[in-house]
C-alpha positions as CSV (number, residue, x, y, z in Angstrom):
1,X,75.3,-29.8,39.8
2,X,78.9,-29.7,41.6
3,X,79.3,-30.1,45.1
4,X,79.4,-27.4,47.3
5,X,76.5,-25.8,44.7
6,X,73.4,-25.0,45.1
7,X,70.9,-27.1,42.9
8,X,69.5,-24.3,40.2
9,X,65.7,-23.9,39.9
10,X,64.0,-22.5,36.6
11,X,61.2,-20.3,37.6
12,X,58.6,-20.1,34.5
13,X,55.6,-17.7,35.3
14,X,54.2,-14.5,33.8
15,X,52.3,-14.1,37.2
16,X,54.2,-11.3,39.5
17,X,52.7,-12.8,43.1
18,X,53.6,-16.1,42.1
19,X,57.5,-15.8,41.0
20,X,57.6,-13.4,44.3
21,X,56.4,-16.5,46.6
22,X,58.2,-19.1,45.2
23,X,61.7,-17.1,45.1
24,X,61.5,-15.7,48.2
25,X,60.3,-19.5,49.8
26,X,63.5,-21.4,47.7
27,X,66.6,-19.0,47.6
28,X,67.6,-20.1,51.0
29,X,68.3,-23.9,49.6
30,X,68.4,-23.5,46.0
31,X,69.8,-20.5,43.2
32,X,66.6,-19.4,41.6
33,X,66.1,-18.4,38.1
34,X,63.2,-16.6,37.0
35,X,61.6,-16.2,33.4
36,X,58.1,-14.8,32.5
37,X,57.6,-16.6,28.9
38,X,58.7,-19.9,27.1
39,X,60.8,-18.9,24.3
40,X,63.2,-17.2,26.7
41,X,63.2,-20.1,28.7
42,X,64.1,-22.2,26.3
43,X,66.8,-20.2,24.8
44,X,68.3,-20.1,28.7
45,X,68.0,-23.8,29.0
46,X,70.2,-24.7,26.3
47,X,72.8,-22.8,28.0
48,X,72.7,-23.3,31.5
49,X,70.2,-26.6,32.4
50,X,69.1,-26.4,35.7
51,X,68.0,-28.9,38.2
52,X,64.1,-28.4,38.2
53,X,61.6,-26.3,36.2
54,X,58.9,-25.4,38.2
55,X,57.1,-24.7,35.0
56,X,53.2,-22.5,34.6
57,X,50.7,-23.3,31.8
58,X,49.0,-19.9,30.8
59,X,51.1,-18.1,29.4
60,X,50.9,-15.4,26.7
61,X,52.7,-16.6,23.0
62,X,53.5,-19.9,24.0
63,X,51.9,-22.1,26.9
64,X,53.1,-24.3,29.5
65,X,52.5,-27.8,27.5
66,X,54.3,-26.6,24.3
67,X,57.7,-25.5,26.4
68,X,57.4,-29.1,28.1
69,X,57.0,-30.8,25.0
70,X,60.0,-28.7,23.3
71,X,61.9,-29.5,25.9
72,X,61.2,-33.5,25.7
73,X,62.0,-33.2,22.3
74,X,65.7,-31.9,22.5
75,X,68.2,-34.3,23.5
76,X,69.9,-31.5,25.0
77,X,66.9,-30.8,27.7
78,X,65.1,-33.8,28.2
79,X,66.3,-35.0,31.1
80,X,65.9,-32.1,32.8
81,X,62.4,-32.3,35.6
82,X,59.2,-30.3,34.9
83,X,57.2,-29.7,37.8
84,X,53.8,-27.8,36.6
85,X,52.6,-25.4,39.2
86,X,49.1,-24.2,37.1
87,X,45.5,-23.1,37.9
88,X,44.5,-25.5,35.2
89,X,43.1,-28.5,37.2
90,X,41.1,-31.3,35.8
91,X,42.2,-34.6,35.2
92,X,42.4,-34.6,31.0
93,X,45.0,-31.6,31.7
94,X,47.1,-33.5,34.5
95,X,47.2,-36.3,32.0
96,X,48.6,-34.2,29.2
97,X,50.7,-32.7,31.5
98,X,52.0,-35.9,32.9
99,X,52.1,-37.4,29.2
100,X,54.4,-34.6,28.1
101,X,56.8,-35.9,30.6
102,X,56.5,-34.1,33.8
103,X,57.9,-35.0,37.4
104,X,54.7,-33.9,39.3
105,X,51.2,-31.7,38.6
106,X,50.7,-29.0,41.3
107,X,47.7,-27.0,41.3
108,X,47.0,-23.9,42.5
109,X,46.9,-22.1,45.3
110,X,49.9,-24.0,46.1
111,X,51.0,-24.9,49.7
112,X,54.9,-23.8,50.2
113,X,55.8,-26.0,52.2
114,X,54.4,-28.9,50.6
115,X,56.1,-27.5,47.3
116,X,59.5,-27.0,49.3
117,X,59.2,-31.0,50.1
118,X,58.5,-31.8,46.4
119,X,60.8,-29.9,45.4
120,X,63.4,-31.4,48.2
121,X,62.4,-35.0,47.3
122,X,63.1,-34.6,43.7
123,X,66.2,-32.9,44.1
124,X,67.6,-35.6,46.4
125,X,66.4,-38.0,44.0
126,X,68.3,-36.6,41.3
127,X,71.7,-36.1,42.8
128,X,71.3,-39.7,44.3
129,X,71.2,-40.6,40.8
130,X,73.8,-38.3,39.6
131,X,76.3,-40.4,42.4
132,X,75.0,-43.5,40.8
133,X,75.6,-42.9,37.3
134,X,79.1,-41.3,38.2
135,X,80.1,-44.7,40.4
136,X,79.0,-46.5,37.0
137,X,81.0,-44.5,35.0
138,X,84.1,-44.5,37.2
139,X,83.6,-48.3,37.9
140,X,83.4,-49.2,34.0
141,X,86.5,-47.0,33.3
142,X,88.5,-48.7,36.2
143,X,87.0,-52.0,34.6
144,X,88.0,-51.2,31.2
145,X,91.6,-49.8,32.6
146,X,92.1,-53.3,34.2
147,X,91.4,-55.2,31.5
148,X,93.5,-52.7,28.9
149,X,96.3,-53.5,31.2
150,X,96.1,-56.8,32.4
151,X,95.8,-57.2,27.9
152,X,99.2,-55.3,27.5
153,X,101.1,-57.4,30.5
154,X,99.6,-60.6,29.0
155,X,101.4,-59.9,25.7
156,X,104.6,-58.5,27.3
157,X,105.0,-61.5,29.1
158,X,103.9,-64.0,26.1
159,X,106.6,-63.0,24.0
160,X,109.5,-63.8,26.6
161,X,107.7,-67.0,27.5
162,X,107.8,-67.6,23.7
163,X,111.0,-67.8,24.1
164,X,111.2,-70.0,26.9
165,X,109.0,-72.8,25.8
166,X,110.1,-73.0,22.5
167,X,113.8,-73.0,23.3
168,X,113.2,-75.7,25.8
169,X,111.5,-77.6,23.8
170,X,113.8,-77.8,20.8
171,X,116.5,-78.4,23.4
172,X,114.8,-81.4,24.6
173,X,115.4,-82.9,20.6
174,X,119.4,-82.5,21.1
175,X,121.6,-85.5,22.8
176,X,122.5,-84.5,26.7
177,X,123.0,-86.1,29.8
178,X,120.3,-87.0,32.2
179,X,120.9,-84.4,34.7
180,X,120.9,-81.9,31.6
181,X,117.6,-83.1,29.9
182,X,115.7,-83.0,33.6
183,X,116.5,-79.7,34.2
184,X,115.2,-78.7,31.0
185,X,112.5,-80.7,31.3
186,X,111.6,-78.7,34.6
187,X,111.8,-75.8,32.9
188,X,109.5,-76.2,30.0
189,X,107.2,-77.9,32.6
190,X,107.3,-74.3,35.3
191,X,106.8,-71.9,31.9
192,X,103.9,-74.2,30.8
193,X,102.7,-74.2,34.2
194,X,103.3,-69.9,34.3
195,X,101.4,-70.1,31.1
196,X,98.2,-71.4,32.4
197,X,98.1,-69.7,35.3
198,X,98.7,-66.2,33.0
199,X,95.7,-67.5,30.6
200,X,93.5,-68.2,33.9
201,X,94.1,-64.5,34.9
202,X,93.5,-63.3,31.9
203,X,90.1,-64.4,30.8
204,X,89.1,-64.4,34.8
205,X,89.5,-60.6,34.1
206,X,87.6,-61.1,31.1
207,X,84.5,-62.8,32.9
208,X,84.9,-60.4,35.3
209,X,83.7,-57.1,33.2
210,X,81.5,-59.2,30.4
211,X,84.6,-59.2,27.8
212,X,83.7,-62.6,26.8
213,X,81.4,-63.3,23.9
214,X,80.2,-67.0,22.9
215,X,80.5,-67.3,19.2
216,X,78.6,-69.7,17.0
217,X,80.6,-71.4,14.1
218,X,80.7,-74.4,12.5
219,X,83.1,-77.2,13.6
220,X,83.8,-80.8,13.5
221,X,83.9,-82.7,17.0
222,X,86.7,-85.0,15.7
223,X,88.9,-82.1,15.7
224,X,88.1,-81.1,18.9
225,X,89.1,-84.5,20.1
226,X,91.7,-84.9,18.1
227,X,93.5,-81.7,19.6
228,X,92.2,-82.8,23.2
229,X,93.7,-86.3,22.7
230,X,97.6,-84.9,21.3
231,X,97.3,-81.8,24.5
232,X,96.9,-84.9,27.0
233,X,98.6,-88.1,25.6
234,X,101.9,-87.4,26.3
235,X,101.0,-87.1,29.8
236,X,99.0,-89.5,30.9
237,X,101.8,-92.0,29.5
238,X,104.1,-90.3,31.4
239,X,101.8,-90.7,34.6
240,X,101.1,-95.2,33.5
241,X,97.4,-93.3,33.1
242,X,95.1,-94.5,30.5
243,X,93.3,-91.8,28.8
244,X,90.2,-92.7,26.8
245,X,87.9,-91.1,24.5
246,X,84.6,-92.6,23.9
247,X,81.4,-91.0,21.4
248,X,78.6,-92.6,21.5
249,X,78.2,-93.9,17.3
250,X,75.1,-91.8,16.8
251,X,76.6,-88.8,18.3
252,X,76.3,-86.2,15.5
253,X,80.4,-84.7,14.1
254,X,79.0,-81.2,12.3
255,X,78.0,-79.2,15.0
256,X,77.5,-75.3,15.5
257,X,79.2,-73.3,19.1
258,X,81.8,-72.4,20.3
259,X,84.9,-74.8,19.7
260,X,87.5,-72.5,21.6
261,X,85.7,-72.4,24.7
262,X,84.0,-76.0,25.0
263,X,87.9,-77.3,24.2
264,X,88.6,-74.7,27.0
265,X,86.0,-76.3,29.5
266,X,87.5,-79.8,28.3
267,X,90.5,-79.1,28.3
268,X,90.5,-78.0,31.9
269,X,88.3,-80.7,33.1
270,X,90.3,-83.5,31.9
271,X,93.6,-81.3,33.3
272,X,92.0,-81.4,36.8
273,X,91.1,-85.2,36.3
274,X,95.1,-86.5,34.9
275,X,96.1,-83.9,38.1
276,X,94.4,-85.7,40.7
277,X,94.7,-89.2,39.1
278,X,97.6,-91.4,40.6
279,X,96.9,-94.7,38.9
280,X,94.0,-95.9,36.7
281,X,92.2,-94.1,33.8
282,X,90.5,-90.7,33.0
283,X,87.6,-90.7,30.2
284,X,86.2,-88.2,28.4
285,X,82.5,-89.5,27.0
286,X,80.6,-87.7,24.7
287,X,76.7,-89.4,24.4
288,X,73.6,-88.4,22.7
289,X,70.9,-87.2,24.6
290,X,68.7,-85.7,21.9
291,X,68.6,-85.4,18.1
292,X,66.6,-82.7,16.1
293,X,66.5,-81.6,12.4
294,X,68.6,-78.4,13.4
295,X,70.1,-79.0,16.8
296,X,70.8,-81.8,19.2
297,X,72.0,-81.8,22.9
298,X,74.6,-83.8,23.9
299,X,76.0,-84.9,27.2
300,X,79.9,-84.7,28.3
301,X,81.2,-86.5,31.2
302,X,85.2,-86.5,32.6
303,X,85.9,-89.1,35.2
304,X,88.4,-90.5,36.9
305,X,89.7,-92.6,39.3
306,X,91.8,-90.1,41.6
307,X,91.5,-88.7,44.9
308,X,87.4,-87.5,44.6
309,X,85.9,-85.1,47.0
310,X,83.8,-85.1,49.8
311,X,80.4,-83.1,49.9
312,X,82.0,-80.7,52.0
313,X,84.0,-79.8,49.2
314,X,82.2,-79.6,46.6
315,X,80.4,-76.7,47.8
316,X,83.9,-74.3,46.9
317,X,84.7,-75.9,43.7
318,X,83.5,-72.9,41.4
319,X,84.6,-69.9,44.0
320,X,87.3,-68.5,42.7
321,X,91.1,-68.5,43.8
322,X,89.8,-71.4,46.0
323,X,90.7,-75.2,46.4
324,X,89.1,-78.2,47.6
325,X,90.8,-77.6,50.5
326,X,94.2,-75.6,51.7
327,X,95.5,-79.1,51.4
328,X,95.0,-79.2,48.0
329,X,97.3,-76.0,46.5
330,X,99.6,-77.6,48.5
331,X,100.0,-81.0,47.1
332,X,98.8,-80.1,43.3
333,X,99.7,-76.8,42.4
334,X,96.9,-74.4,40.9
335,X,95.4,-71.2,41.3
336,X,92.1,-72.3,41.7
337,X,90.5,-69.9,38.8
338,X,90.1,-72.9,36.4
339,X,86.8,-74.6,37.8
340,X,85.2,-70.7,37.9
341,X,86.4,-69.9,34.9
342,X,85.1,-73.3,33.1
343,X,81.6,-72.9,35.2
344,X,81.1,-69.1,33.9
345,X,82.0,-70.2,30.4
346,X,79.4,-73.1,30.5
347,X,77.0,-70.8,31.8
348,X,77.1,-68.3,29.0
349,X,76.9,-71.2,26.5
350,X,73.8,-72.3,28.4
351,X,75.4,-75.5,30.2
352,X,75.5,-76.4,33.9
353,X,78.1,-78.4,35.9
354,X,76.6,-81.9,37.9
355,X,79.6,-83.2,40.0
356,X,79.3,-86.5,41.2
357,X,82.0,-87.7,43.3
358,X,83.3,-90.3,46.3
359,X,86.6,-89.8,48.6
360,X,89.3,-91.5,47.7
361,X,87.9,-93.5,44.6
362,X,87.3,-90.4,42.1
363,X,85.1,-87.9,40.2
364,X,82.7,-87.3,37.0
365,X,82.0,-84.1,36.0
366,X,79.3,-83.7,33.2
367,X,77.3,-81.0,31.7
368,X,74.7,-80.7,28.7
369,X,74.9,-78.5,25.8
370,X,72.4,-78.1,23.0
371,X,74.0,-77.2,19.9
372,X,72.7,-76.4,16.4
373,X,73.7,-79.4,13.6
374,X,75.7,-77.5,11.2
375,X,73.6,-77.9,7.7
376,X,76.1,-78.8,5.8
377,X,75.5,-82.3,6.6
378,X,74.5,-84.8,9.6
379,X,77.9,-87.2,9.5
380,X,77.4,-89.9,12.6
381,X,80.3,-91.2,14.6
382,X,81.4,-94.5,12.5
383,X,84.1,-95.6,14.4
384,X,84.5,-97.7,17.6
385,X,83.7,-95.6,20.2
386,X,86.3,-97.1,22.8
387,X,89.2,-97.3,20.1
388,X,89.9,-93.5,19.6
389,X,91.9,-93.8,23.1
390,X,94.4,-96.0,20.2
391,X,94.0,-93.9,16.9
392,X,97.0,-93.3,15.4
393,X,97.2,-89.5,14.5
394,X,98.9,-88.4,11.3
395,X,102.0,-86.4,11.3
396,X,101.4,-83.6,9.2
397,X,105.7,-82.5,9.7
398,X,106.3,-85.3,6.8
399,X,103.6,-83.8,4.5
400,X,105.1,-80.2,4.5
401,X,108.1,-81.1,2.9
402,X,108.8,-78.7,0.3
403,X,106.5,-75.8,1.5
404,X,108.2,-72.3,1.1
405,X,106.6,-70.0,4.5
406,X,107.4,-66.7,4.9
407,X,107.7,-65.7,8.6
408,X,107.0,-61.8,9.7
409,X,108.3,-61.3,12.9
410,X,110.8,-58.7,14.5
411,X,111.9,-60.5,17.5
412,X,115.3,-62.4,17.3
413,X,114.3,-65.5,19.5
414,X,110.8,-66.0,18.1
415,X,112.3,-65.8,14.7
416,X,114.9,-69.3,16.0
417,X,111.7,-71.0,17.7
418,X,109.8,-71.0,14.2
419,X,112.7,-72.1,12.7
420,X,113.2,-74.7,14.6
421,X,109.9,-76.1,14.8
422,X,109.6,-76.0,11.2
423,X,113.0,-77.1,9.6
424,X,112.7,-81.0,10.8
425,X,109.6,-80.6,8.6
426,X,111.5,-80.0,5.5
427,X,109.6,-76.5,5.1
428,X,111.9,-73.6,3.6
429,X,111.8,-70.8,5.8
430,X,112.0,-66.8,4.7
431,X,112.1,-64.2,7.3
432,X,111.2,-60.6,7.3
433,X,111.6,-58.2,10.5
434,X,108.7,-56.6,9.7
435,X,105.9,-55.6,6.9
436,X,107.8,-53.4,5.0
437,X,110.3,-56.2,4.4
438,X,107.8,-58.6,4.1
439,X,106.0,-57.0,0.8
440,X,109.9,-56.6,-0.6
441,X,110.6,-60.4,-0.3
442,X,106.7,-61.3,-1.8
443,X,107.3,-59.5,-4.7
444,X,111.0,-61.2,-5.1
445,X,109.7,-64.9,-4.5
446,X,106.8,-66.7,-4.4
447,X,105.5,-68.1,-1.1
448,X,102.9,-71.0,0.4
449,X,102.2,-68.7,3.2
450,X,102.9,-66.4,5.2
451,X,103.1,-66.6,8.9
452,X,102.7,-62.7,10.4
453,X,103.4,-61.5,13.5
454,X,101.3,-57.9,14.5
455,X,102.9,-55.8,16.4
456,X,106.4,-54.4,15.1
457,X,107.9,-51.4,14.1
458,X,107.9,-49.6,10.7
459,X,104.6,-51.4,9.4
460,X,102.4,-53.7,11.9
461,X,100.6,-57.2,10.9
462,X,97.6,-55.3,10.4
463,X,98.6,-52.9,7.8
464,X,101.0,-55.3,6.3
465,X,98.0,-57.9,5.7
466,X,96.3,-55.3,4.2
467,X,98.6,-54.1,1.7
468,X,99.3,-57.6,0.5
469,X,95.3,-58.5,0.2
470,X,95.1,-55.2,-2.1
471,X,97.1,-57.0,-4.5
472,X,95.3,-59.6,-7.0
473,X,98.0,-61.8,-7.2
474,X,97.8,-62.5,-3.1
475,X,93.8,-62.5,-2.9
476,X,93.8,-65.9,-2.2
477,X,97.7,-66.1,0.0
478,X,97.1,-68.0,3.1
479,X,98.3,-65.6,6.0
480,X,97.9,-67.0,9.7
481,X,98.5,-64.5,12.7
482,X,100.9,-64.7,15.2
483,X,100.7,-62.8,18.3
484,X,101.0,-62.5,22.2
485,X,97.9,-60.6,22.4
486,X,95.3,-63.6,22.4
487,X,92.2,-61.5,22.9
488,X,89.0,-61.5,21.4
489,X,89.3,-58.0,20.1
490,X,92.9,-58.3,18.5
491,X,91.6,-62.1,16.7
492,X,88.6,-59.9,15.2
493,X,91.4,-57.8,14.1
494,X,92.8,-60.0,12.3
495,X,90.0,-61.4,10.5
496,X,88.9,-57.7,9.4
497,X,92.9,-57.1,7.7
498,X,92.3,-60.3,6.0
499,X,94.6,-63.2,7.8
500,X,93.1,-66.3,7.7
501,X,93.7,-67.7,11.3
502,X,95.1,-67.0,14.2
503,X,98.3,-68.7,16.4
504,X,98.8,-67.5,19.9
505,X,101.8,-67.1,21.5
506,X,103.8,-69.1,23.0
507,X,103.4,-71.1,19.9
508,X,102.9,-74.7,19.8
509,X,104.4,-76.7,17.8
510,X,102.0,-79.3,16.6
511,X,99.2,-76.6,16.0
512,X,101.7,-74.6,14.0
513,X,102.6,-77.4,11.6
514,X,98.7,-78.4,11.9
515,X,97.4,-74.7,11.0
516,X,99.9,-74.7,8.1
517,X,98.7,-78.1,7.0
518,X,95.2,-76.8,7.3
519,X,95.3,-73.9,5.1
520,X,98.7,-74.3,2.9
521,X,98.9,-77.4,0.0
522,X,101.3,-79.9,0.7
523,X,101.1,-81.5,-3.1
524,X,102.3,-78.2,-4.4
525,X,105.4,-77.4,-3.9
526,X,107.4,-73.5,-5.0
527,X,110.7,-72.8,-6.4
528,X,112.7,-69.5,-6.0
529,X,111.5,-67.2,-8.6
């Protein structure tokens, strides 16, 4: 019903005093309908539903309980209330009646005005629900409008930021003067700084209308450490912290979850720990707490010896946009989203945070996860657990020598960013500005792999990566993804064309030459056809 209507009521009776009654006692509050048989009531239902059927049982050609269980069985007219208003009284025909699907059983002779408040009470009921299920609808399409945007400005602003890392970066390899190389270095610190904050936004957003699915794939831990020890090295050194990794030796390596968001939950935790450090160490621990055939549950602690927090404080920790204290923002930086974001993350992979803490000597945050063993095999740590704090990471730049990539992209200054990352490396670079291109320079050379940006003009990533997988000759072509739009939805996207993984932008440049390590072979090397 619209507003400013009157609520429509379906009259179905072959009895004259009773259609004059009820008419005449409703058509002050309500526009009344009136039909003497069920087949015409049902033919008028399908084109104008009304509120509530106020429905008889014997009737000639078809009765009262067949036009309520017609109308129950059309998805067209099932919602709509039946109200029985019948001489048929005895509890086996209330039941049936009530079976069927009806709102209410009234017998008669009938009392208007307890009919009228029926009636009323139903009616309410139903437009209360109508409002309800509008505000639903109008919330989940400002919801989905919010998160469609704050998608689109997250990849408008990648790109330029791109730009601005990357450039900074390879202009912090060049001979300059000091004055030179700090500014520079301020700006690639700010954009990284912008960069976080824009990712905290963005899957706050996420969170925020259930956008956010856990997956469950097989990983290895050591790679997960491996990428949390090279994100954090650099500055701890530059802060005289030490930074340790420790796994317990029986800790299991093949492990089922979600590797993106547990390095995510890490990765902010031991961010928070290096912020509020001044001197001393931060640790990352990693210990077994149980080991079954299929799963285990294992127990992850970040401490440190900064500032800690009072009890006080603690309380606000996973509020979002808030701080310790105002103090805090202040002195540090931060938005204040990363704690709530890492807390509603945990929570959907079935962890919980225990914060253990002292002023002014420092803090532990810990949490258990039980995750599935993956079943390809039960590997155990085997190295020293304290030493991984000294490991000496490979660099995979001096085994890509020789590799022939071929970048898609249609943006100028991503186009000198790749390049630059990957030239030191001794990697021969081709570039197309976009698919179309791309499939013209494949079929003139022969490539390691191909690194394809998505969105640009005349053919996209998508249907690029497709057209190349529909050739034999490129079923097996390694094609990694590169794209601003770092959602869920667009890296499902990718995986359906065919790409083989996925590099967000801004790009960094160890996981760019460590993806094309991954899934390209440095022994084998390709000449210009």
């Amino acid at each position: 019903m619209s507003d400013g209507q009157k609520p429509i009521i379906l009259i179905i009776d072959d009895t004259p005093s009773n259609i004059t009654l009820l008419s005449l006692s409703l058509s002050d509050l309500y526009r009344v309908i009136i039909t003497t048989n069920g087949r015409e009531a049902l033919d008028l239902v399908e084109h104008e539903p009304p509120d509530l059927i106020l429905l008889d049982i014997i009737m000639p050609d078809m009765d009262g309980f067949e036009v309520c269980r017609r109308l129950k069985d059309s998805i067209k007219t099932r919602d709509i209330p039946v109200m029985f208003v019948t001489s048929m009284y005895g509890q086996s025909n209330e039941e049936l009646g009530l079976n069927l699907g009806a709102i209410d059983y009234i017998i008669k002779p009938f009392v208007i005005p307890v009919v009228k408040a029926r009636i009323h009470n139903y009616i309410k009921l139903k437009q209360h629900e109508e409002k309800l299920i509008a505000a639903k609808e109008q919330a989940e399409k400002l919801a989905k409008t919010k998160a469609r945007f704050i998608a689109n400005m997250s990849h408008e602003i990648r790109t330029p930021m791109s730009a601005i890392i990357g450039f900074s970066q390879l202009a912090l390899l060049k001979e300059m003067s000091a004055d030179i190389r700090a500014y520079l270095k301020n700006i690639h610190h700010a954009s990284t700084n912008l960069l976080g904050i824009l990712n905290d936004i963005l899957d706050f957003s996420k969170l925020e209308v259930g956008r956010i699915a856990i997956e469950h794939i097989p990983f290895h831990l050591n790679t997960l450490l491996d990428g949390l020890y090279s994100q954090f090295v650099d500055t701890t050194k530059r802060k005289n912290l030490v930074f340790n990794i420790e796994v317990e030796s029986n800790v299991p390596l093949q492990l089922i979850g979600d590797t993106l968001r547990l390095h995510q939950v890490l990765s902010n935790l031991i961010s928070n720990a290096i912020k509020f450090t001044t001197q001393g160490s931060v640790t990352l621990r990693i210990s077994l707490q149980q080991l079954n055939l299929d799963q285990t549950q294992l127990l992850f602690c970040v401490s440190d010896t900064g500032i800690g927090l009072s009890v006080e404080d603690q309380k606000t920790l996973f509020r979002p946009f808030s701080q310790a204290d105002d103090t805090i923002s202040r002195r540090f930086g931060g938005t204040g989203l990363g704690l709530a974001i890492s807390n509603d993350l945990l929570q959907l992979m079935g962890g919980q945070f225990l914060v253990t803490s002292i002023l002014g000597l420092g803090s532990c945050f810990s949490f258990e996860l039980m995750l599935k063993i993956s079943p390809s095999s039960i590997e155990f740590q085997s190295t020293d657990p304290c030493a991984r704090s000294n490991m000496i990471f490979g660099d995979p730049a001096q085994r890509l020598k020789g590799i022939r990539v071929l970048l898609v992209e249609d943006n100028l200054l991503i186009q000198q960013v790749v390049q630059g990352f990957l030239e030191p490396s001794g990697i021969s670079l081709e570039i197309a500005n976009n698919g179309q291109e791309a499939l013209v320079l494949l079929n003139q050379a022969e490539f390691n792999g191909v690194l394809m940006d998505i969105h640009m003009p005349i053919m996209n990533g998508f249907e690029a990566t497709k057209k190349i997988r529909s050739l034999s000759r490129f079923a097996t072509l390694p094609i990694i993804a590169l794209s601003a739009g770092i959602t869920q939805a667009e890296q499902n996207k990718c995986k359906l064309a065919g790409m083989n993984d996925f590099i967000a932008k801004p790009i960094d440049s160890n996981q760019l030459l460590l993806t094309l390590e991954k899934w390209l072979n440095p022994s084998k090397t390709i000449n210009s056809v």
